[in-house]
N, CA and C atoms of all chains as a GROMACS GRO file, in nm:
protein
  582
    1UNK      N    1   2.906  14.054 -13.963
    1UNK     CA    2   3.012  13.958 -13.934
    1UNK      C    3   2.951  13.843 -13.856
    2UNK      N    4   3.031  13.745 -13.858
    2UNK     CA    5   2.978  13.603 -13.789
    2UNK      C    6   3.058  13.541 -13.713
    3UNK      N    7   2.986  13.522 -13.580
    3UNK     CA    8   3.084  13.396 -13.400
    3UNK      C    9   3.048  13.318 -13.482
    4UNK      N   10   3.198  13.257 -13.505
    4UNK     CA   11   3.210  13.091 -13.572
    4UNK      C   12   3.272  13.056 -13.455
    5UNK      N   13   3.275  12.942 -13.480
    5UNK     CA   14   3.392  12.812 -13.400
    5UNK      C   15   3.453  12.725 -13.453
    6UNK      N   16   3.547  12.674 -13.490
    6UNK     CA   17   3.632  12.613 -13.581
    6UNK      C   18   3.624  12.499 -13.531
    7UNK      N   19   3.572  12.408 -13.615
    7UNK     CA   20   3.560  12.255 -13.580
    7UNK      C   21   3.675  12.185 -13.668
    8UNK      N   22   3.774  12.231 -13.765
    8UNK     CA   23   3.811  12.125 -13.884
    8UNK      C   24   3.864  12.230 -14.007
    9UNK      N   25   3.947  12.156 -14.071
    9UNK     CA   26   3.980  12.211 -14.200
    9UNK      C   27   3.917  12.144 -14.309
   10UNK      N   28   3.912  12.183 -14.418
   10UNK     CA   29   3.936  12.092 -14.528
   10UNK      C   30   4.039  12.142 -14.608
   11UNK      N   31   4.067  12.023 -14.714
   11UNK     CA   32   4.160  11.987 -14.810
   11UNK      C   33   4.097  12.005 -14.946
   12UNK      N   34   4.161  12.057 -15.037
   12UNK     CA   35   4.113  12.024 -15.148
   12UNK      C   36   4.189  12.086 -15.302
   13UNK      N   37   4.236  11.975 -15.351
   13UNK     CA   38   4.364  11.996 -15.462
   13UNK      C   39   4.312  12.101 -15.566
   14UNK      N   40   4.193  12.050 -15.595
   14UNK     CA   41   4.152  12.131 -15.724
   14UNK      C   42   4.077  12.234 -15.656
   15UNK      N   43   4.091  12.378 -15.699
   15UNK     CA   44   4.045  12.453 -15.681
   15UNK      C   45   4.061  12.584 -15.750
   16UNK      N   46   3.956  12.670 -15.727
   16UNK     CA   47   3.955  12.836 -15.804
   16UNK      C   48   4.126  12.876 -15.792
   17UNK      N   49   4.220  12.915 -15.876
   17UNK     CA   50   4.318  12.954 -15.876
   17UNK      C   51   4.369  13.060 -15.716
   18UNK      N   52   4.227  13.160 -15.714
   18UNK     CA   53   4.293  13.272 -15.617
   18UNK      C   54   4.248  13.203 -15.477
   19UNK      N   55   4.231  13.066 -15.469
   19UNK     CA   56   4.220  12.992 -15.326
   19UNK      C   57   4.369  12.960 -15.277
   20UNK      N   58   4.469  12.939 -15.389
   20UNK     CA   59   4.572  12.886 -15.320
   20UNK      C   60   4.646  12.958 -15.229
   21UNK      N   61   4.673  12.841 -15.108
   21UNK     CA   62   4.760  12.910 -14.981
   21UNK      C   63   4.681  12.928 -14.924
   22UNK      N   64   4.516  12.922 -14.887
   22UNK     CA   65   4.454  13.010 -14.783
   22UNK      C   66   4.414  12.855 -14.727
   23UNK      N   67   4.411  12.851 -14.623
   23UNK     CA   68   4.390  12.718 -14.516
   23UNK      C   69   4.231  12.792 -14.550
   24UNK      N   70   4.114  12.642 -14.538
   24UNK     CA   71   3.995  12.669 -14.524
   24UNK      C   72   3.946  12.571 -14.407
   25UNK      N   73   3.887  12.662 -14.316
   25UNK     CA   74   3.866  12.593 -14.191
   25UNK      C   75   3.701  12.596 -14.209
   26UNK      N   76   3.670  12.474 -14.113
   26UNK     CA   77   3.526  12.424 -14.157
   26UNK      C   78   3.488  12.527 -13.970
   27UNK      N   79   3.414  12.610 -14.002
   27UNK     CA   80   3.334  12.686 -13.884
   27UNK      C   81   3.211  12.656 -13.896
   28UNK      N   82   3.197  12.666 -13.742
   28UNK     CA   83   3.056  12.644 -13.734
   28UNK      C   84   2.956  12.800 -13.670
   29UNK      N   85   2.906  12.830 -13.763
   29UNK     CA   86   2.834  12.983 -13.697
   29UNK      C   87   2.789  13.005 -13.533
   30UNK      N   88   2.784  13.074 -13.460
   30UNK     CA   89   2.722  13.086 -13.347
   30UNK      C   90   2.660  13.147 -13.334
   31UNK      N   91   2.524  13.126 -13.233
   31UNK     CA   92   2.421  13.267 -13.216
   31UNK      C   93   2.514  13.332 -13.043
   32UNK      N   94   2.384  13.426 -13.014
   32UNK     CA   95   2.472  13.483 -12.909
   32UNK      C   96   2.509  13.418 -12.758
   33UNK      N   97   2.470  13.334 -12.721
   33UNK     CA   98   2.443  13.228 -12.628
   33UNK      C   99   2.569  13.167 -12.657
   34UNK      N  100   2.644  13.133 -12.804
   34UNK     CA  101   2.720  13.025 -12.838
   34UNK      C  102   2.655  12.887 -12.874
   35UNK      N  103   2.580  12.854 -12.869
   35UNK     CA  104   2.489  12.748 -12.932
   35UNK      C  105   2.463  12.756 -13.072
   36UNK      N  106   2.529  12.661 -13.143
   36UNK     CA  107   2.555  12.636 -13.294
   36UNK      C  108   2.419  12.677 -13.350
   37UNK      N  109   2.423  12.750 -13.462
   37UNK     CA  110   2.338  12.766 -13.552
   37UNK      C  111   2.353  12.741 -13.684
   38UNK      N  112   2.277  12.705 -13.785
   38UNK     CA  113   2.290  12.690 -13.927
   38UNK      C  114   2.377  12.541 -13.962
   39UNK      N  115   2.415  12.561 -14.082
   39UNK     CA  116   2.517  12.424 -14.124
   39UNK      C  117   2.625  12.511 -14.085
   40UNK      N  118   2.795  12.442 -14.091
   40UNK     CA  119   2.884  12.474 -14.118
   40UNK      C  120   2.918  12.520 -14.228
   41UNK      N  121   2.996  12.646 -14.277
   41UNK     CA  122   3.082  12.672 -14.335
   41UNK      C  123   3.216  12.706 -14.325
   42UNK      N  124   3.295  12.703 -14.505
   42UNK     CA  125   3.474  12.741 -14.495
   42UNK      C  126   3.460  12.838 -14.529
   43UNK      N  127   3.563  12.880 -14.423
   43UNK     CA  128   3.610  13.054 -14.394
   43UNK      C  129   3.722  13.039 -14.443
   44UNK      N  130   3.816  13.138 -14.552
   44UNK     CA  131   3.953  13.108 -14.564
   44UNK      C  132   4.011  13.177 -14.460
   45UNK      N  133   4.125  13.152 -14.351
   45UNK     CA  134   4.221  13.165 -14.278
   45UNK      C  135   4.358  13.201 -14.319
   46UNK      N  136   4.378  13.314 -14.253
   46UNK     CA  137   4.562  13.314 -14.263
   46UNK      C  138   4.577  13.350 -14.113
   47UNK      N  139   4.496  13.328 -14.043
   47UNK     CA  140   4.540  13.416 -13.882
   47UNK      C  141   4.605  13.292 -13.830
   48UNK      N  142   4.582  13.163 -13.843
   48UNK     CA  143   4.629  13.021 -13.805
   48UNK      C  144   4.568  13.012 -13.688
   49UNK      N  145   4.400  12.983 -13.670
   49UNK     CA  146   4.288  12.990 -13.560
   49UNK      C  147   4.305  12.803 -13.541
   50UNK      N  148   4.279  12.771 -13.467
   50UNK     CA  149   4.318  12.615 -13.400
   50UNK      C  150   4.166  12.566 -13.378
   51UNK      N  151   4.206  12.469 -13.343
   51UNK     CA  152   4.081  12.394 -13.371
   51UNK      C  153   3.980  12.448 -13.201
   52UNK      N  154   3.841  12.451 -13.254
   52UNK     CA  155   3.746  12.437 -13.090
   52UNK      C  156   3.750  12.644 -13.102
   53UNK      N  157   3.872  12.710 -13.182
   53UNK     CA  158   3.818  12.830 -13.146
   53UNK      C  159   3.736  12.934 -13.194
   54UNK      N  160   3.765  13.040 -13.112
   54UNK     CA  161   3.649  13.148 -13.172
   54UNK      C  162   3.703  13.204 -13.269
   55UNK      N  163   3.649  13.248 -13.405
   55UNK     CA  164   3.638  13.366 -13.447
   55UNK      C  165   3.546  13.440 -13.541
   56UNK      N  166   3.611  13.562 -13.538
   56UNK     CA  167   3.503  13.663 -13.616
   56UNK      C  168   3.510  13.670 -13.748
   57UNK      N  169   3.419  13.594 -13.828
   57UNK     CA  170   3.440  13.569 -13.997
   57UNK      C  171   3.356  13.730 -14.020
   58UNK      N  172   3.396  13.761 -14.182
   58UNK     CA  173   3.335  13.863 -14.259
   58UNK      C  174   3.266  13.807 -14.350
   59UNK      N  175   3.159  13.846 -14.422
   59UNK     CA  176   3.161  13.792 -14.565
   59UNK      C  177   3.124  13.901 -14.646
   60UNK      N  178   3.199  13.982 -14.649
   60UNK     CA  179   3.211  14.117 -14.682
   60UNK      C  180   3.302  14.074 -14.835
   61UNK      N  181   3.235  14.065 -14.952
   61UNK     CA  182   3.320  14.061 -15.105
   61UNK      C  183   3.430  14.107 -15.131
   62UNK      N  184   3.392  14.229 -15.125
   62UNK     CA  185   3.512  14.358 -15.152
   62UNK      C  186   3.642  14.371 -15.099
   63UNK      N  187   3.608  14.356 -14.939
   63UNK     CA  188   3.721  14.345 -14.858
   63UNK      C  189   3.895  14.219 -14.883
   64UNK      N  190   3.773  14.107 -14.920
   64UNK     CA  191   3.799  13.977 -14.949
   64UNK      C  192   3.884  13.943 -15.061
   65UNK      N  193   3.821  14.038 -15.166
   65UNK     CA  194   3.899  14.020 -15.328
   65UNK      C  195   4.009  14.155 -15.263
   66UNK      N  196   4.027  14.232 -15.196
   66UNK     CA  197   4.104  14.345 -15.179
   66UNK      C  198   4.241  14.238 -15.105
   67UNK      N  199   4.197  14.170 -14.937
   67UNK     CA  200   4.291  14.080 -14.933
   67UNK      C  201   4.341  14.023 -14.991
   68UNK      N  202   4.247  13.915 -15.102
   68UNK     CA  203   4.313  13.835 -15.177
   68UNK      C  204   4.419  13.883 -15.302
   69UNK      N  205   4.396  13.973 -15.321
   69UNK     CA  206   4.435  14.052 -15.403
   69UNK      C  207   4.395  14.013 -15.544
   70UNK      N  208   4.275  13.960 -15.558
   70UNK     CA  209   4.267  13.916 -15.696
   70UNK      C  210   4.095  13.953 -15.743
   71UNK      N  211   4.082  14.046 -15.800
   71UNK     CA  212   3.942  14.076 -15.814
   71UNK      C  213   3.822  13.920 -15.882
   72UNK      N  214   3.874  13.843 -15.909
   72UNK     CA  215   3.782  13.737 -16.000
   72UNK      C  216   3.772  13.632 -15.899
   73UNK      N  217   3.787  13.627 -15.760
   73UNK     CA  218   3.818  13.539 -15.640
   73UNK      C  219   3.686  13.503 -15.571
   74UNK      N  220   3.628  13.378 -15.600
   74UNK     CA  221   3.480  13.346 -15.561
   74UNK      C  222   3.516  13.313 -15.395
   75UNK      N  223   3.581  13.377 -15.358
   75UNK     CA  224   3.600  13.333 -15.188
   75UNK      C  225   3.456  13.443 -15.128
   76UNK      N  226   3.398  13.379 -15.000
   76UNK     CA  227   3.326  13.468 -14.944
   76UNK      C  228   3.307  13.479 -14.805
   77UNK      N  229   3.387  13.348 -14.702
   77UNK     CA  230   3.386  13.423 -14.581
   77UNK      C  231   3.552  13.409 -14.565
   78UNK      N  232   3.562  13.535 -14.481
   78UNK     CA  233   3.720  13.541 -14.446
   78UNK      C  234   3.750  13.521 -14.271
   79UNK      N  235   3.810  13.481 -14.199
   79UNK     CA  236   3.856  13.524 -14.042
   79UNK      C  237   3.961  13.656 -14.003
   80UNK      N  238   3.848  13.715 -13.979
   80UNK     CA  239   3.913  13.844 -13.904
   80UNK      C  240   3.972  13.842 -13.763
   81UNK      N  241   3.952  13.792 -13.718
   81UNK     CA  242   3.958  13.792 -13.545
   81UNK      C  243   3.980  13.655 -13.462
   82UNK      N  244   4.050  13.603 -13.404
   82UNK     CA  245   4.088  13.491 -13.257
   82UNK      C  246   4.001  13.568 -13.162
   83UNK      N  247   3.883  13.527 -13.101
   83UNK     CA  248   3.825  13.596 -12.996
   83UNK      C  249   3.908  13.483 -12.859
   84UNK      N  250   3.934  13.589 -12.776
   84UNK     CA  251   4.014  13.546 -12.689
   84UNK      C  252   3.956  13.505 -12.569
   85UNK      N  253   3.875  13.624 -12.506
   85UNK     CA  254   3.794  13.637 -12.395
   85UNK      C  255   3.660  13.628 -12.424
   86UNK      N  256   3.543  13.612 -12.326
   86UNK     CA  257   3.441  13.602 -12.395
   86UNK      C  258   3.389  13.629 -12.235
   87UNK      N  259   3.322  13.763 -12.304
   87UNK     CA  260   3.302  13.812 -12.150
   87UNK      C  261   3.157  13.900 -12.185
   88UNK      N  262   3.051  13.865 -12.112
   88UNK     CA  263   2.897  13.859 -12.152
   88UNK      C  264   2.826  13.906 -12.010
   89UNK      N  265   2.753  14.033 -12.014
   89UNK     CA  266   2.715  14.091 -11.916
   89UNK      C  267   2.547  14.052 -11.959
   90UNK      N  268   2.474  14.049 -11.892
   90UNK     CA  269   2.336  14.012 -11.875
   90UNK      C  270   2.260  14.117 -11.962
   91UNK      N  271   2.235  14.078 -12.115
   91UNK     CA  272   2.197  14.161 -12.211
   91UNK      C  273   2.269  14.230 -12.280
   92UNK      N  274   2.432  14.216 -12.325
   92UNK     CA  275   2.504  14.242 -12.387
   92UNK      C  276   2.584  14.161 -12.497
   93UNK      N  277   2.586  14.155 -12.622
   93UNK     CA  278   2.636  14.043 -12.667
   93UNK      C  279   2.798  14.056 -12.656
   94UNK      N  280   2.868  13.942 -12.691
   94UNK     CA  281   3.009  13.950 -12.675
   94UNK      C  282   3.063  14.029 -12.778
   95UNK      N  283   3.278  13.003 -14.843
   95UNK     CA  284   3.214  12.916 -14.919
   95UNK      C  285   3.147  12.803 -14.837
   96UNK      N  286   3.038  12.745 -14.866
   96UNK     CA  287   2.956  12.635 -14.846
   96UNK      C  288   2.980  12.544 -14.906
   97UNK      N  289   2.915  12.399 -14.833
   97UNK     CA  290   2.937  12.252 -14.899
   97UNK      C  291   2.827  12.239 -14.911
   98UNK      N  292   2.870  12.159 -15.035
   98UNK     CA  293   2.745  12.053 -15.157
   98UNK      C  294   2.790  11.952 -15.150
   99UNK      N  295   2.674  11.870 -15.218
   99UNK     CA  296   2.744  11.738 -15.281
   99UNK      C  297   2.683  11.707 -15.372
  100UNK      N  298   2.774  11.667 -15.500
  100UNK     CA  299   2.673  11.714 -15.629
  100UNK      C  300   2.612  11.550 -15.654
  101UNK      N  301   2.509  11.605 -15.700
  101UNK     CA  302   2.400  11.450 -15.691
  101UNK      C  303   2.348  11.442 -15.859
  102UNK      N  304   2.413  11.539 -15.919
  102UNK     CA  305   2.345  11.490 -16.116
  102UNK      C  306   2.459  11.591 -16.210
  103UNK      N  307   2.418  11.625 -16.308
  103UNK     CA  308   2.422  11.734 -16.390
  103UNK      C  309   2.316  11.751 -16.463
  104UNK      N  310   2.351  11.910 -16.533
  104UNK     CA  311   2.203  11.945 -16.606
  104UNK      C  312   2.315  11.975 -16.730
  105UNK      N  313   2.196  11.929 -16.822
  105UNK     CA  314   2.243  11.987 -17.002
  105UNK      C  315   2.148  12.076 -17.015
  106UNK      N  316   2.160  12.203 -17.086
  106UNK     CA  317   2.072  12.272 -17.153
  106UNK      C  318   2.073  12.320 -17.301
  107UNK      N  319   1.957  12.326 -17.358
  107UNK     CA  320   1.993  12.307 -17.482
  107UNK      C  321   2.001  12.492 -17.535
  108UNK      N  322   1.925  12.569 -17.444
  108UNK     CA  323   1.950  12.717 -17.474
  108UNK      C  324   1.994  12.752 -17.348
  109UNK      N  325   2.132  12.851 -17.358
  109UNK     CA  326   2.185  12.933 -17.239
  109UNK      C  327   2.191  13.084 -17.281
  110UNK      N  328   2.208  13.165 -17.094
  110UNK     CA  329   2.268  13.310 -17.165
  110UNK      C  330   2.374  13.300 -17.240
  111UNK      N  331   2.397  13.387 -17.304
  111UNK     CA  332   2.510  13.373 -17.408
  111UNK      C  333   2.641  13.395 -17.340
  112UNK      N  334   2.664  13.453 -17.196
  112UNK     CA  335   2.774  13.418 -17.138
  112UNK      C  336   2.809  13.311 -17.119
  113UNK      N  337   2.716  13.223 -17.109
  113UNK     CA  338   2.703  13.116 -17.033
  113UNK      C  339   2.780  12.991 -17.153
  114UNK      N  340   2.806  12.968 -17.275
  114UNK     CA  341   2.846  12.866 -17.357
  114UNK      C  342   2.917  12.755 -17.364
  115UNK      N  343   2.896  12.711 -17.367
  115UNK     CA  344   3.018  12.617 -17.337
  115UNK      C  345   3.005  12.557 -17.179
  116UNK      N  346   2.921  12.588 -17.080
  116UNK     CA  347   2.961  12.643 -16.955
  116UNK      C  348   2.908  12.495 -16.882
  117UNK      N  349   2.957  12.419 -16.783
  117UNK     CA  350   2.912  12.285 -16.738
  117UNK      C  351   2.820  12.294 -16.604
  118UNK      N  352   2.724  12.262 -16.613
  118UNK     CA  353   2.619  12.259 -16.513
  118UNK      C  354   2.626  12.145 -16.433
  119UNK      N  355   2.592  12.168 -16.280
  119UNK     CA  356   2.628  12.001 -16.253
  119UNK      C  357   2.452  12.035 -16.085
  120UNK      N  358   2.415  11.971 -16.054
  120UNK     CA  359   2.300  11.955 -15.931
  120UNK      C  360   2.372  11.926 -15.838
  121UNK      N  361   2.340  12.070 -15.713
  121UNK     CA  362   2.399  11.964 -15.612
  121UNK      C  363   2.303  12.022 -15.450
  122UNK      N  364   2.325  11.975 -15.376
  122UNK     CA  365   2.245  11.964 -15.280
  122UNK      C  366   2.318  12.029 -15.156
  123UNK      N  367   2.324  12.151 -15.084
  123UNK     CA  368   2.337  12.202 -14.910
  123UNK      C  369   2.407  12.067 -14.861
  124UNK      N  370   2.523  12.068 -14.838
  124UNK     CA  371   2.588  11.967 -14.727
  124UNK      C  372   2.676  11.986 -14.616
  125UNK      N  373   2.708  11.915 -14.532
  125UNK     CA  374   2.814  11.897 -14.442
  125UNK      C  375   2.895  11.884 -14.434
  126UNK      N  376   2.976  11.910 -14.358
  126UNK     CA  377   3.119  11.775 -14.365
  126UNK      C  378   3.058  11.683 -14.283
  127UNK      N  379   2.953  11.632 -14.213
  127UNK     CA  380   2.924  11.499 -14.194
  127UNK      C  381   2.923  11.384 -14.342
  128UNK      N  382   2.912  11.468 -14.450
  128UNK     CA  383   2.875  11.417 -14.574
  128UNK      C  384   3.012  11.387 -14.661
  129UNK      N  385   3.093  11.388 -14.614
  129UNK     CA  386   3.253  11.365 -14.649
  129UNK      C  387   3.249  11.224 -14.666
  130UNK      N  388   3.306  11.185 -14.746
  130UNK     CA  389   3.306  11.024 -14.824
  130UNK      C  390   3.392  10.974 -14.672
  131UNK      N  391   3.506  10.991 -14.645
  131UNK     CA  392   3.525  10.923 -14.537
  131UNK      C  393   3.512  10.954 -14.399
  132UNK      N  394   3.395  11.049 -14.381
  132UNK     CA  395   3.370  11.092 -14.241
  132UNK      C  396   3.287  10.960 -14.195
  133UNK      N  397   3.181  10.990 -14.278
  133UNK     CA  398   3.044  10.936 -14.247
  133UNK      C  399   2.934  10.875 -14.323
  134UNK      N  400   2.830  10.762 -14.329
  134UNK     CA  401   2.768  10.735 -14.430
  134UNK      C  402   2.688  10.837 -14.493
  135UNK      N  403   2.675  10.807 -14.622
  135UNK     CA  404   2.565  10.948 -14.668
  135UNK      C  405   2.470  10.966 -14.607
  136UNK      N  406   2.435  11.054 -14.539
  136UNK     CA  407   2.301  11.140 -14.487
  136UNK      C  408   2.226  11.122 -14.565
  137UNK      N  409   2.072  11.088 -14.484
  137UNK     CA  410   1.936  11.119 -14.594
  137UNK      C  411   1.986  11.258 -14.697
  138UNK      N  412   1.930  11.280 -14.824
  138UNK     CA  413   1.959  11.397 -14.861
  138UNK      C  414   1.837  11.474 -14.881
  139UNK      N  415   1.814  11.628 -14.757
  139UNK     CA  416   1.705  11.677 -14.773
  139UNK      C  417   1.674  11.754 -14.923
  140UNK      N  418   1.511  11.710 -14.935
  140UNK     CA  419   1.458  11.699 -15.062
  140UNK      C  420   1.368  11.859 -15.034
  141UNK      N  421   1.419  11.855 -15.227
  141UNK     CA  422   1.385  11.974 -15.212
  141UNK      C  423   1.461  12.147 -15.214
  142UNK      N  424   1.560  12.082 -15.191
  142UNK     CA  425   1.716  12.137 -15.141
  142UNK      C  426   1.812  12.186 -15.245
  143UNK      N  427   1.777  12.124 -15.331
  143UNK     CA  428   1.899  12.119 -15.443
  143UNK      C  429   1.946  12.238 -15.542
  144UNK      N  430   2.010  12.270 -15.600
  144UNK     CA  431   2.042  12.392 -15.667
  144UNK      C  432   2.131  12.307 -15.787
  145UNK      N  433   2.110  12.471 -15.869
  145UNK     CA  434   2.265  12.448 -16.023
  145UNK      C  435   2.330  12.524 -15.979
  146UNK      N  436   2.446  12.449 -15.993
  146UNK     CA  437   2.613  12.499 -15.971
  146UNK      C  438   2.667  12.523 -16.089
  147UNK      N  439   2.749  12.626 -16.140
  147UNK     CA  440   2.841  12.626 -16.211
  147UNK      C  441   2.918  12.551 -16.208
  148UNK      N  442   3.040  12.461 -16.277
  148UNK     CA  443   3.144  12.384 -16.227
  148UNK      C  444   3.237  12.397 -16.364
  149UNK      N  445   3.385  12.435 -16.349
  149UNK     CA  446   3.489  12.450 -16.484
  149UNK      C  447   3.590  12.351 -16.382
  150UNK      N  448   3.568  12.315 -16.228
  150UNK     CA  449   3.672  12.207 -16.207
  150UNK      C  450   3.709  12.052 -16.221
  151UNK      N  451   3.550  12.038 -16.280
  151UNK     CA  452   3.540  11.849 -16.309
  151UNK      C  453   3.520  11.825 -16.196
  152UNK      N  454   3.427  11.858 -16.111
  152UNK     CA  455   3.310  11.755 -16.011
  152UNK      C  456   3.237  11.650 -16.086
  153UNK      N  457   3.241  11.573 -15.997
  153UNK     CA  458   3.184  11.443 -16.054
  153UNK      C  459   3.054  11.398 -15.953
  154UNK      N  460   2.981  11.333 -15.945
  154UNK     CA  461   2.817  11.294 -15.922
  154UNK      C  462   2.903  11.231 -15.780
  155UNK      N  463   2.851  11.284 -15.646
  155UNK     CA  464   2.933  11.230 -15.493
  155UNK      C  465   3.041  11.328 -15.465
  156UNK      N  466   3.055  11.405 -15.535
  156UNK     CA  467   3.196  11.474 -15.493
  156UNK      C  468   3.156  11.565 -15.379
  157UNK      N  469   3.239  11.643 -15.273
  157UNK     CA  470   3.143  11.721 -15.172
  157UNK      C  471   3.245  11.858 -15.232
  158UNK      N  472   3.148  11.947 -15.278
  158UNK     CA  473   3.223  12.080 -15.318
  158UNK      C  474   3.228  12.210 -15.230
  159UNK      N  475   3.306  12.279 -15.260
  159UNK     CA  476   3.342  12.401 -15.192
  159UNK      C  477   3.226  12.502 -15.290
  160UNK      N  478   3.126  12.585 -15.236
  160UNK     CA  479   3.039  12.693 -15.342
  160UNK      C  480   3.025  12.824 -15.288
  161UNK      N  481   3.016  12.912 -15.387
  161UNK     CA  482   3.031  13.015 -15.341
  161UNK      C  483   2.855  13.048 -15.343
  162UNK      N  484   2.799  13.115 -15.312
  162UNK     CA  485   2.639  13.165 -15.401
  162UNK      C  486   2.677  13.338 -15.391
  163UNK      N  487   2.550  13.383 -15.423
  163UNK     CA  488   2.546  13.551 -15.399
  163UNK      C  489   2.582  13.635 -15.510
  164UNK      N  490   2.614  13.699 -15.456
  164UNK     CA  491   2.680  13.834 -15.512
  164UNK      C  492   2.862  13.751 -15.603
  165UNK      N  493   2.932  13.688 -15.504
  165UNK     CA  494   3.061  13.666 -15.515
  165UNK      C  495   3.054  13.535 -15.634
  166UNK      N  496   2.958  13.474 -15.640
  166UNK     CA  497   2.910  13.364 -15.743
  166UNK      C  498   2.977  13.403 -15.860
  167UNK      N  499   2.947  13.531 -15.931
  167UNK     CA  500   2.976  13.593 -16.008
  167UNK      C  501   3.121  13.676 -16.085
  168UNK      N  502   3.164  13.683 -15.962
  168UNK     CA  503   3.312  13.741 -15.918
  168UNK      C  504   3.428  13.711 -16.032
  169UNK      N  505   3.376  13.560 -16.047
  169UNK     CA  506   3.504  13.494 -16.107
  169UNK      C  507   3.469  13.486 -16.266
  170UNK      N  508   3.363  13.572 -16.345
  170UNK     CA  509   3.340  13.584 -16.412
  170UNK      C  510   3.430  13.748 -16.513
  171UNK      N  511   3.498  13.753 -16.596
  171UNK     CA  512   3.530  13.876 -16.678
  171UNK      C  513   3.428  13.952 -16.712
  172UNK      N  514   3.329  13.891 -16.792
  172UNK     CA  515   3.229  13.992 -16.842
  172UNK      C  516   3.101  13.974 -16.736
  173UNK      N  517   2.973  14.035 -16.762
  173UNK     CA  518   2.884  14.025 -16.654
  173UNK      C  519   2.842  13.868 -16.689
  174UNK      N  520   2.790  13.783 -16.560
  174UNK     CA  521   2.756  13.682 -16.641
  174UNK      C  522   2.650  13.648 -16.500
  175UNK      N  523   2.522  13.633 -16.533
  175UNK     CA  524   2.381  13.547 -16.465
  175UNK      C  525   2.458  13.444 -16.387
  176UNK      N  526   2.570  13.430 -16.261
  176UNK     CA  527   2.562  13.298 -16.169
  176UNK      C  528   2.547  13.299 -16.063
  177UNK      N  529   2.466  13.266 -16.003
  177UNK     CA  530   2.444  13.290 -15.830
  177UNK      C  531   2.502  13.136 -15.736
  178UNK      N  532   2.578  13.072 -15.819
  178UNK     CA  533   2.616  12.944 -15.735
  178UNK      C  534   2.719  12.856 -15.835
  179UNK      N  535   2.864  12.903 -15.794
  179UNK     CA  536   2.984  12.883 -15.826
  179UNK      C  537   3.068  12.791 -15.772
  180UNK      N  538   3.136  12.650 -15.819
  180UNK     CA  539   3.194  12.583 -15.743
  180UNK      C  540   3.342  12.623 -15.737
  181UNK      N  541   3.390  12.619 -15.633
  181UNK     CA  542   3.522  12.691 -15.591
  181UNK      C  543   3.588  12.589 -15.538
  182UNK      N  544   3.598  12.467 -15.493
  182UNK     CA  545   3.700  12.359 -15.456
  182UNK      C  546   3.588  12.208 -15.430
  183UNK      N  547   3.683  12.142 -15.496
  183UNK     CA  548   3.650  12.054 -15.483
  183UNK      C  549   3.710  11.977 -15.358
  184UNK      N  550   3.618  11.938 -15.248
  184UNK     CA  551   3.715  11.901 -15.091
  184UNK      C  552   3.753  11.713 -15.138
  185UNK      N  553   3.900  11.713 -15.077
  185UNK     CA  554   3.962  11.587 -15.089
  185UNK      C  555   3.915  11.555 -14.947
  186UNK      N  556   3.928  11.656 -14.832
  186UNK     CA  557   3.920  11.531 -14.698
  186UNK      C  558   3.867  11.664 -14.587
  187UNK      N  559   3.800  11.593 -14.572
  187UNK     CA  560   3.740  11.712 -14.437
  187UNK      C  561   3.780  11.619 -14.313
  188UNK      N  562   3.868  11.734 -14.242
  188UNK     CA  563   3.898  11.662 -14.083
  188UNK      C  564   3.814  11.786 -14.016
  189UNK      N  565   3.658  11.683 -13.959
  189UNK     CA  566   3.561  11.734 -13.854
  189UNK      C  567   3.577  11.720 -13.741
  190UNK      N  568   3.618  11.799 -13.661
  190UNK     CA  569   3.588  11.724 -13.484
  190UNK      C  570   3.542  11.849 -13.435
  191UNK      N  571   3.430  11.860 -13.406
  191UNK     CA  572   3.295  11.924 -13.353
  191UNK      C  573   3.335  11.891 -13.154
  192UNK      N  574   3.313  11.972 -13.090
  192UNK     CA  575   3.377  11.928 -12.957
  192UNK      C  576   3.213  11.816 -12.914
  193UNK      N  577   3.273  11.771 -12.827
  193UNK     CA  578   3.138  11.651 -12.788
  193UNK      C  579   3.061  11.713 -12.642
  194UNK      N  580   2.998  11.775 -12.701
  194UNK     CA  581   2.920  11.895 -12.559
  194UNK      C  582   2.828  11.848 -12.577
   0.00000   0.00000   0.00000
């Protein structure tokens, strides 16, 4: 699983049929520090995560086409989790 | 899914036979800094580039939604060779990155 941070959504009319309805928020990965790593990617959302926050994406396939309910669904990261607290003991990740 | 931005297409004159009919388009690892109305186009790192599947009509500048991997494939019925699937084409990316 992956600490994103939600910088943004995007929009976009045309798309794979089993996308519709899922808000795709533009995250940005985190390492354990919280200091951005990699490019951004869209996670599809239904938890309704706001902008600047944390959460815990999957990119777990199976799970994904099981939510979506549609086995032919090229989606691949999902948001599992609003991390709320972020509470980090000296050698423990959050 | 990841952003591209497709920078050509490819024709081929022999495919897998799943593959027929099937529209190839080049596109390159992007941002949403790379959003037609975020920001000017970024150098585009070279070197970078990949084939995308595309059945939504991307066009050469468009910034796409892609899947790669395993899930590339997903949206295929029978087995079919794709490791990099376009899945939305983005109309508007609203970026605001906090200013830390």
């Amino acid at each position: 699983m992956l600490l994103c941070r939600v910088d943004g959504n995007a929009i976009a009319t045309v798309h794979h049929p089993s996308l519709r309805g899922w808000r795709q928020l533009i995250c940005q990965p985190l390492d354990v520090e919280g200091f951005d790593i990699g490019k951004p990617i869209l996670v599809a959302d239904s938890l309704g995560a706001g902008l600047h926050d944390r959460v815990l994406v999957t990119s777990d396939g199976k799970s994904i086409r099981e939510r979506v309910g549609s086995p032919l669904t090229p989606l691949r990261y999902m948001s599992i989790a609003i991390l709320d607290i972020e509470s980090q003991e000296k050698g423990h990740a959050a | 899914m990841k952003m591209g931005k497709i920078i050509g297409r490819v024709t081929m004159s022999k495919v897998d036979a799943s593959f027929v009919g099937a529209r190839f388009l080049v596109a390159v690892p992007a941002g949403p800094e790379d959003a037609p109305d975020y920001a000017p186009l970024t150098p585009l790192p070279l070197g970078s580039s990949f084939v995308v599947y595309d059945n939504l009509g991307a066009t050469v500048g468009d910034l796409i939604g892609y899947t790669d991997g395993g899930e590339a494939a997903a949206p295929f019925v029978e087995d079919t060779p794709c490791d990099a699937y376009n899945a939305a084409i983005l109309d508007r990316c609203n970026y605001q990155p906090p200013r830390s």
